[in-house]
Each structure stands twice: as C-alpha cells, then as structure tokens.
Backbone as CSV, one residue per row, in Angstrom:
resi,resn,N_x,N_y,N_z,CA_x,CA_y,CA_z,C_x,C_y,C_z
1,UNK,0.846,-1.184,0.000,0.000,0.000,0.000,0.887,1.241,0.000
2,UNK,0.412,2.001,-0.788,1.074,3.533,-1.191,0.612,4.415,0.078
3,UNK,1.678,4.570,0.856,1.286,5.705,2.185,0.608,6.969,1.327
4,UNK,-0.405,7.738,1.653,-1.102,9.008,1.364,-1.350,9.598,2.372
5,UNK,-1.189,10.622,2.128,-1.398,11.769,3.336,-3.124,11.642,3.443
6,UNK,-3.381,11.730,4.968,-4.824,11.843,5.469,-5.327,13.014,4.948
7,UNK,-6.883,12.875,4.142,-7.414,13.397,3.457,-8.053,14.569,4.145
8,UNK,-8.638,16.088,4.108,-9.550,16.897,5.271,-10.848,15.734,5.149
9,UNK,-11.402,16.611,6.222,-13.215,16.080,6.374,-13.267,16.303,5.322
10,UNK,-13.126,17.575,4.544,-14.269,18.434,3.662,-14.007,17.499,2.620
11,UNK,-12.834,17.140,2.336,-12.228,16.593,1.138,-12.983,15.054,1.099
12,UNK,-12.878,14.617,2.248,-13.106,13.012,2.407,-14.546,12.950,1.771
13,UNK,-15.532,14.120,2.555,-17.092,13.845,2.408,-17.642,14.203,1.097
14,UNK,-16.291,15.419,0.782,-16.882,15.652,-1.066,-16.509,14.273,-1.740
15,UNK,-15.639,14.024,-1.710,-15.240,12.467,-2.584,-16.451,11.327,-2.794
16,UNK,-16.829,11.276,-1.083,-17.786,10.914,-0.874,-18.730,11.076,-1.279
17,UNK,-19.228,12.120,-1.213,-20.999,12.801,-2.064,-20.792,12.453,-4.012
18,UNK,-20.078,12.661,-4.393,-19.889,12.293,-5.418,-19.769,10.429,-6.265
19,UNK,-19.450,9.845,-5.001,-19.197,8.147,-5.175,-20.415,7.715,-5.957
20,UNK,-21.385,7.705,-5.503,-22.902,7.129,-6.452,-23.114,7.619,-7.786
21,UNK,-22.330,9.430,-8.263,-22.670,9.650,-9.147,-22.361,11.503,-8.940
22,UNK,-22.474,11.752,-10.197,-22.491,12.771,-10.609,-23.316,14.071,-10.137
23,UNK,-22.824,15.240,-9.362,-23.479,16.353,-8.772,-23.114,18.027,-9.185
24,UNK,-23.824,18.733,-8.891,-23.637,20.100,-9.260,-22.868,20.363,-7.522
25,UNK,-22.572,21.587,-7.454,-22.181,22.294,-6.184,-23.039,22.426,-4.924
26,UNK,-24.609,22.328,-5.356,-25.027,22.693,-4.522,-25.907,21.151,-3.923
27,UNK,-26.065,20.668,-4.887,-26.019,18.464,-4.908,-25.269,18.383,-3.841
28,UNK,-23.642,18.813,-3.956,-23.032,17.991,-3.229,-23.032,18.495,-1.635
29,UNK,-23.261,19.801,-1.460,-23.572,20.626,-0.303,-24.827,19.634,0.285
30,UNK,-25.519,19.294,-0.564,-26.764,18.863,0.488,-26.953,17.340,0.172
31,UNK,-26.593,16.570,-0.100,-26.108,15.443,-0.013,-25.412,14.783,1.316
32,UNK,-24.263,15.817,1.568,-23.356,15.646,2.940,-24.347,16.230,4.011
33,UNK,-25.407,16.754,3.722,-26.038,17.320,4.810,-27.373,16.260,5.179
34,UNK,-27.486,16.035,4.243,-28.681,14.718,3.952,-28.641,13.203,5.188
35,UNK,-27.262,12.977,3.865,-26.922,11.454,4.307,-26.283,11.747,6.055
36,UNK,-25.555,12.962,6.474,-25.312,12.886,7.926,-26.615,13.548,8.789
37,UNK,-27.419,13.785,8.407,-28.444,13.988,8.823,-28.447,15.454,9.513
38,UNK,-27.603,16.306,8.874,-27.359,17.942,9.401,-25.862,17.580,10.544
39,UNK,-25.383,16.480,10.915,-23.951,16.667,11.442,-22.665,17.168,10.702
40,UNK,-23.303,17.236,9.140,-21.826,17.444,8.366,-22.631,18.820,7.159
41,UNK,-21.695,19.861,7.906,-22.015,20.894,6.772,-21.313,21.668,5.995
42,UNK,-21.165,22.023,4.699,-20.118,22.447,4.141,-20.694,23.791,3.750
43,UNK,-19.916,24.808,3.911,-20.080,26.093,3.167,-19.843,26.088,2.142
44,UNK,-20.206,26.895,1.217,-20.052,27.321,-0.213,-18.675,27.700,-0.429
45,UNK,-18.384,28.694,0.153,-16.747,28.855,-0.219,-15.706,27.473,0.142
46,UNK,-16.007,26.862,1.274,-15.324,25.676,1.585,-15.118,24.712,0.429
47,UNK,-16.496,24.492,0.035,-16.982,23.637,-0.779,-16.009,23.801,-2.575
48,UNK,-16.265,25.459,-3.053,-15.589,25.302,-4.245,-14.393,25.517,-3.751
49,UNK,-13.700,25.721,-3.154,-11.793,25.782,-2.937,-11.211,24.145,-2.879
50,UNK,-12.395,23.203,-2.235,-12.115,21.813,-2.158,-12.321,21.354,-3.394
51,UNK,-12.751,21.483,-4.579,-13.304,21.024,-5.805,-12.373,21.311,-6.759
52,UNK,-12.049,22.865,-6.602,-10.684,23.293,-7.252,-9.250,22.460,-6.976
53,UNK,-8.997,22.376,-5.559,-7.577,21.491,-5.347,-8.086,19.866,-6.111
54,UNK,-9.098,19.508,-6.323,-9.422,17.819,-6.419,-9.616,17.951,-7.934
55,UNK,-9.710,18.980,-8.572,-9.650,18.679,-10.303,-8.495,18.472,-10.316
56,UNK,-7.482,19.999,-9.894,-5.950,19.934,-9.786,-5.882,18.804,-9.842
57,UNK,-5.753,17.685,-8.645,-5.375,16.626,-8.679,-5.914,15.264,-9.282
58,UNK,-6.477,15.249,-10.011,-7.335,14.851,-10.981,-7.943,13.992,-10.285
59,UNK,-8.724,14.077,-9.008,-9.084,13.113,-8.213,-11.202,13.060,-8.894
60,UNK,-11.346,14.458,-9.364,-13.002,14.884,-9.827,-12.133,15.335,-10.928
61,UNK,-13.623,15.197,-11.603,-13.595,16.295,-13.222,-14.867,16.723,-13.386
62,UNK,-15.264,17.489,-14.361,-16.130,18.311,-14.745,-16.504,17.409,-15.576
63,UNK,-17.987,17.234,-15.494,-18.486,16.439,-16.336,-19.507,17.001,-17.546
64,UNK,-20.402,18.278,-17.022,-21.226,19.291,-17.912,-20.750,20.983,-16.939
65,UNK,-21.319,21.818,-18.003,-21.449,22.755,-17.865,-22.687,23.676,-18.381
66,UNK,-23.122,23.935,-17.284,-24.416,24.408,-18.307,-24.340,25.976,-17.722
67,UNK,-24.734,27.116,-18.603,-25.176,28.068,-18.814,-26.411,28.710,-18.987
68,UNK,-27.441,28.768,-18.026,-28.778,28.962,-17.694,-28.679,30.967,-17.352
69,UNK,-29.021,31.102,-15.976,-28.966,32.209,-15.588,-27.697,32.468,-14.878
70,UNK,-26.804,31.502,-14.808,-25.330,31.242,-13.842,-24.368,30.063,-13.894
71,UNK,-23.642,29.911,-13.986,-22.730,28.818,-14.364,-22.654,27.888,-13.448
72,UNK,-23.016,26.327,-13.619,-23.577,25.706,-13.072,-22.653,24.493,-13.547
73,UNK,-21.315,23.330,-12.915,-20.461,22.537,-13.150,-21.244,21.494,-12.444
74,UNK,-21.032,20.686,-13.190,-21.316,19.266,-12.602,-20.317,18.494,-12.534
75,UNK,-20.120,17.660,-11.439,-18.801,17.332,-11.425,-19.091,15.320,-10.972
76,UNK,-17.647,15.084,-11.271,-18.085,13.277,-10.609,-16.312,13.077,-10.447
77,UNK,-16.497,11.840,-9.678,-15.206,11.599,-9.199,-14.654,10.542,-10.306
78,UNK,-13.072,10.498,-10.044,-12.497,9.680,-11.086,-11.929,8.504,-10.609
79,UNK,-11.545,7.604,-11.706,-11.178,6.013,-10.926,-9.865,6.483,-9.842
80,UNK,-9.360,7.571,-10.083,-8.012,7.784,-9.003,-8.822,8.318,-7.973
81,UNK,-9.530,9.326,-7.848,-10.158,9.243,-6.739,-11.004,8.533,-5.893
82,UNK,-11.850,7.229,-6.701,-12.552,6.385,-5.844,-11.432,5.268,-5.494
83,UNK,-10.197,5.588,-5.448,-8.909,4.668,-5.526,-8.189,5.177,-4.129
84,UNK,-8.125,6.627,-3.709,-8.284,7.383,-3.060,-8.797,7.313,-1.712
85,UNK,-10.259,7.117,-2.222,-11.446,7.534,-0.773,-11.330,6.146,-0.721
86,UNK,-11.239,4.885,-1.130,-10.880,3.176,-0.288,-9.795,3.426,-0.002
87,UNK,-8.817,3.905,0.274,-7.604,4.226,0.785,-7.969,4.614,1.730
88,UNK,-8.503,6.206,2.159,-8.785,6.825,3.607,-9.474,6.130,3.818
89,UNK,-11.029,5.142,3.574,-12.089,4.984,4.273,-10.999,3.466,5.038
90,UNK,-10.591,2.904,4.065,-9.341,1.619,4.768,-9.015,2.050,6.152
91,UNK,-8.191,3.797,6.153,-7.310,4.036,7.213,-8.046,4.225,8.080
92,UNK,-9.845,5.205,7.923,-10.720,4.937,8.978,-10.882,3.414,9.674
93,UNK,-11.067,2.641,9.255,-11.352,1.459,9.761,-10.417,1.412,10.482
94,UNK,-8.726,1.208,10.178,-7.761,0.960,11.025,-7.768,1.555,12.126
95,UNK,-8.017,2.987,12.174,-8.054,3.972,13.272,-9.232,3.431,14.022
96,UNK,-10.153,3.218,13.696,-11.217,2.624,14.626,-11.137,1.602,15.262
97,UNK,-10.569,0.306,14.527,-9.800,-0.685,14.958,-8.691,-0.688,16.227
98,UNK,-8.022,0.174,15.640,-6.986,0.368,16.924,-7.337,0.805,18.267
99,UNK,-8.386,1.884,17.805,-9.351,2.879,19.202,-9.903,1.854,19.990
100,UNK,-10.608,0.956,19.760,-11.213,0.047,20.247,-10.512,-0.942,21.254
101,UNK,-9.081,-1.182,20.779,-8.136,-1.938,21.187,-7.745,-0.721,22.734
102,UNK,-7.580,0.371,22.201,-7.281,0.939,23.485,-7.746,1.285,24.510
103,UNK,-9.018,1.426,24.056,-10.672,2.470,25.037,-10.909,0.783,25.330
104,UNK,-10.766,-0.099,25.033,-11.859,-1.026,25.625,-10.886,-2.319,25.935
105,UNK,-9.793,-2.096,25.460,-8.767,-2.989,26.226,-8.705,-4.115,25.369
106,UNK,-7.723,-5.003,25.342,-7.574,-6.495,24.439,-8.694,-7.011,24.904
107,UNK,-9.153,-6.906,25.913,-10.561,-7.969,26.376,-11.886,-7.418,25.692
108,UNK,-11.586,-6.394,25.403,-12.982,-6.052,25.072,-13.840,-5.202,26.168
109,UNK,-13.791,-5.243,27.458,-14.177,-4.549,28.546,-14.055,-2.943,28.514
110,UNK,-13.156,-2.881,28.867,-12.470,-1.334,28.993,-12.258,-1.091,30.255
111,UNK,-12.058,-0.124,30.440,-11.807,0.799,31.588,-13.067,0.729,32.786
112,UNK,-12.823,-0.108,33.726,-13.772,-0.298,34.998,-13.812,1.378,35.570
C-alpha cells in the first residue's frame, strides 16, 4: 500500500458525495447534509476551494457545464479518486480498529 497523506473532512465527504454519481455544487452541499443527517455541513466557499484542489489533482472532473442564468459545473469523481477515498475509508477502519483496542482494552471490557 502507497502511504497518502490523510485526506480533510471536507475533502473526504466531497469524494464521498460524489461516489454514487455525478453532482452540481449545490447536490453535493446537500447530499453531505442529507446522508449525515445535518452533522456534516459544508459552506459554499469551503466547498468550491475543495473542488478546485481535487480537479488539480485529478481526483473529480467536470463532467457538464451548463449556462442557464449562472454557471452551473457538474462534477463526478475519477477512478483515481474512488482509488483514493478506499484508501482513507481503509485508514478509517484501522483507526477505529486500533481505538477500540485501546478504550476497551484487548478484552474487550475497557476501563472499569
């Protein structure tokens, strides 16, 4: 396994919102707000500065562009990025794995 630097939230959950399929900006804003049930919220500015570094890295691409009353990108993730987010979601597991081992002890009990 190729060590990668740990991904942000913002980054992890956009990758995420995008996995099933293809979204506009404001899709993917409420998607993450959806599926966490209002625990995970992204601002608008947050949101396009994270979209910009993840084309850079060709992790998303632009899939349409449409021109209505405002410019409106639709975007979806790429095989390097769903290559990516099983990478971090892997290292989640490990980290959880390990937590468990410590908060609750090799036995499984924990802390009396």
């Amino acid at each position: 396994m190729i060590p990668v630097n740990p991904l942000s939230e913002s980054t992890y959950l956009i990758l995420l919102a995008l996995y099933q399929g293809p979204l506009h900006g404001y899709g993917i804003i409420k998607e993450i707000e959806n599926t966490s049930e209002g625990t995970y919220i992204i601002a608008p500015g947050t949101l396009y500065g994270v979209l910009k570094n993840l084309e850079k890295q060709e992790l998303i691409e632009t899939v349409a562009f449409e021109k209505e009353k405002r410019k409106k990108k639709t975007y979806c993730i790429t095989v390097q990025g769903k290559g990516v987010l099983h990478s971090e979601y892997e290292r989640y597991i490990r980290m959880i794995n390990y937590s468990k081992i410590i908060i609750q002890g090799r036995d499984g009990k924990g802390e009396k």
